[in-house]
C-alpha positions as CSV (number, residue, x, y, z in Angstrom):
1,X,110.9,136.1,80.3
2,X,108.0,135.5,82.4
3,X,106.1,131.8,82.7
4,X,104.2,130.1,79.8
5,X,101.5,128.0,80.6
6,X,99.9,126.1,78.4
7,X,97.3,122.7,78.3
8,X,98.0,119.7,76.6
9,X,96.3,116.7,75.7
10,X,98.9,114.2,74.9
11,X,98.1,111.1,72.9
12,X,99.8,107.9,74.5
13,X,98.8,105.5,72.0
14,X,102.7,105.4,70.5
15,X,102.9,103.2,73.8
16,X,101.3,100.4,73.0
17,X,103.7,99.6,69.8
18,X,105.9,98.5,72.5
19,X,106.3,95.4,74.4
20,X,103.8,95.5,77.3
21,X,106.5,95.8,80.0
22,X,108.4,98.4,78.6
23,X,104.5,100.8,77.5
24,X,104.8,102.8,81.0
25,X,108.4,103.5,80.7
26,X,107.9,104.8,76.9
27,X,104.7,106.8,77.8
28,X,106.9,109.2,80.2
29,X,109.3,109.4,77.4
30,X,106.8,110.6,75.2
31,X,105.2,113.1,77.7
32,X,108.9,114.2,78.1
33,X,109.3,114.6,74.0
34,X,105.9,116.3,73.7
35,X,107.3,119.0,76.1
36,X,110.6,119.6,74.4
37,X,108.8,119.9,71.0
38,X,106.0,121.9,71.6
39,X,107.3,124.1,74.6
40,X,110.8,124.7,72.9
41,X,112.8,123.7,76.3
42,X,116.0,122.7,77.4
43,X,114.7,120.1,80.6
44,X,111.7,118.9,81.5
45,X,110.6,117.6,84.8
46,X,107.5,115.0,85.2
47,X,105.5,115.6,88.7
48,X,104.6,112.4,90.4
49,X,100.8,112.8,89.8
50,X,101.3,112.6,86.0
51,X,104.0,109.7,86.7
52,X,101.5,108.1,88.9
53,X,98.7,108.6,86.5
54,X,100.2,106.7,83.8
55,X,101.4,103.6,86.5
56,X,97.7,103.5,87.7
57,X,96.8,100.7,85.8
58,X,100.2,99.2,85.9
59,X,103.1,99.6,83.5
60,X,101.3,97.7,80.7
61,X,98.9,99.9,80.6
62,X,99.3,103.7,80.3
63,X,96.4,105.7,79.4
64,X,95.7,106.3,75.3
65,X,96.0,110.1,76.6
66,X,96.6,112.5,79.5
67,X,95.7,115.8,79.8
68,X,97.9,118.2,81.4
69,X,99.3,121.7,82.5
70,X,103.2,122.4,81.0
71,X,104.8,125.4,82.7
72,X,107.7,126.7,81.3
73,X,109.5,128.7,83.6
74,X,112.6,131.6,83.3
75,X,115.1,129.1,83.5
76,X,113.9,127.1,80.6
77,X,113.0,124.3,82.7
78,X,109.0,122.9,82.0
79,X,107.3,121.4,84.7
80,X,104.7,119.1,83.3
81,X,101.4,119.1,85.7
82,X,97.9,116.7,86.0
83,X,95.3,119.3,86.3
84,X,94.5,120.8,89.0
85,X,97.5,118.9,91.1
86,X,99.9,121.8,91.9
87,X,96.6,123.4,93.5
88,X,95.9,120.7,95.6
89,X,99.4,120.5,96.7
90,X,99.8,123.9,97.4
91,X,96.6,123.6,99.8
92,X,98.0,120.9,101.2
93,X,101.6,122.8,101.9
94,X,99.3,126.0,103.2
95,X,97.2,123.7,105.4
96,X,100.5,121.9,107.0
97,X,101.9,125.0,107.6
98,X,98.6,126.5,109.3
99,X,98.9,123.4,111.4
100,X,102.4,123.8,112.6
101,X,101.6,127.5,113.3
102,X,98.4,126.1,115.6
103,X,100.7,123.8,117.4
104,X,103.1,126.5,117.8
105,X,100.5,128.9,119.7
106,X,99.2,126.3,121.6
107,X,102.7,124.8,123.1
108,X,103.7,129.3,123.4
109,X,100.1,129.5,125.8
110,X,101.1,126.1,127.7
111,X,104.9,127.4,128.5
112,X,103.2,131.2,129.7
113,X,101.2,128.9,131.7
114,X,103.7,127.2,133.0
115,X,106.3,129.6,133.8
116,X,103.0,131.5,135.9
117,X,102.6,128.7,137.7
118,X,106.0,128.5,138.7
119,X,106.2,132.2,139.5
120,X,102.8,131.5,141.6
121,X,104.7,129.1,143.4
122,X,107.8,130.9,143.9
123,X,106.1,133.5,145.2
124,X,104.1,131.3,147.5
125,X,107.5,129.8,148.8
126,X,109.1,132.8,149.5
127,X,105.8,134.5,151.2
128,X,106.0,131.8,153.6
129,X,109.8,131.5,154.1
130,X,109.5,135.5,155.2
131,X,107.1,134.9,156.9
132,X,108.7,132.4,159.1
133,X,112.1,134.9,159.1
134,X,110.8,137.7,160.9
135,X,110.5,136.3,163.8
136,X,114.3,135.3,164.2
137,X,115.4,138.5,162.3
138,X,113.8,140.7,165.0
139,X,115.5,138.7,167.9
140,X,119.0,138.7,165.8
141,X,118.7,142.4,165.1
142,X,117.4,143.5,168.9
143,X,121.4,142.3,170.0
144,X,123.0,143.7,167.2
145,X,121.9,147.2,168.6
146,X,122.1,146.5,172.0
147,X,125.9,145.6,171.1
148,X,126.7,149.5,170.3
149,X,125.0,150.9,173.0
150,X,126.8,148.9,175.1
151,X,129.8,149.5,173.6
152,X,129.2,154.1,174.2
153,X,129.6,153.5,178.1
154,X,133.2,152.3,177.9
């Protein structure tokens, strides 16, 4: 069963028989029964823009009506949407990510940098510590051959 996606405009006005503290509270239970009926689902899940869309003006007063996005999905779960909001936080999620990725490179080009630096400077070290060695190397190895030589006219 693939998705069904369907657009809604809910009327809210059932909300305002209530007492004005409880109207917010009863307009997400009537998004939620609107769902169930029309959609034929077993759950249904609110996203916070629709949640925060109906608080916006406080709890005592919900909008008369809201029109959203329901996605039912293979699980029979529906997803109720504001328009246009899973976009937004999809760019948002691809952005962040794009970001990280950015980041990522630019700390990868800093280490390569880095680690030449302190191959630069190893190499440096070492030029100079053999180049200050030959000097003692050729005087330690002159004896070290004169040793055998002197050793044949025993």
């Amino acid at each position: 069963m693939a998705n069904l996606e369907r657009i809604y405009t809910i009327p809210l006005r059932d909300a305002y028989e209530h007492p004005r503290n409880k109207r917010g509270k009863r307009a997400i239970n009537i998004i939620q029964a609107f769902a169930l009926r029309h959609m034929k689902a077993d759950d249904v899940r609110v996203s916070e823009g629709v949640n925060s869309n109906i608080l916006r003006d406080g709890i005592e007063k919900p909008p008369r009506r809201i029109k959203v996005r329901m996605v039912k999905g293979e699980d029979a779960l529906v997803r109720v949407w504001l328009i246009g909001e899973e976009e937004k936080i999809k760019a948002a999620a691809d952005k962040k990510k794009k970001e990280s990725e950015d980041k990522k490179k630019t700390e990868e080009a800093a280490k390569k940098a880095a680690d030449a630096k302190k191959e630069e400077a190893k190499k440096a070290a070492d030029a100079k510590t053999a180049a200050a060695k030959p000097a003692p190397a050729a005087q330690a190895a002159k004896p070290a051959t004169a040793a055998p030589a002197a050793a044949k006219p025993k």
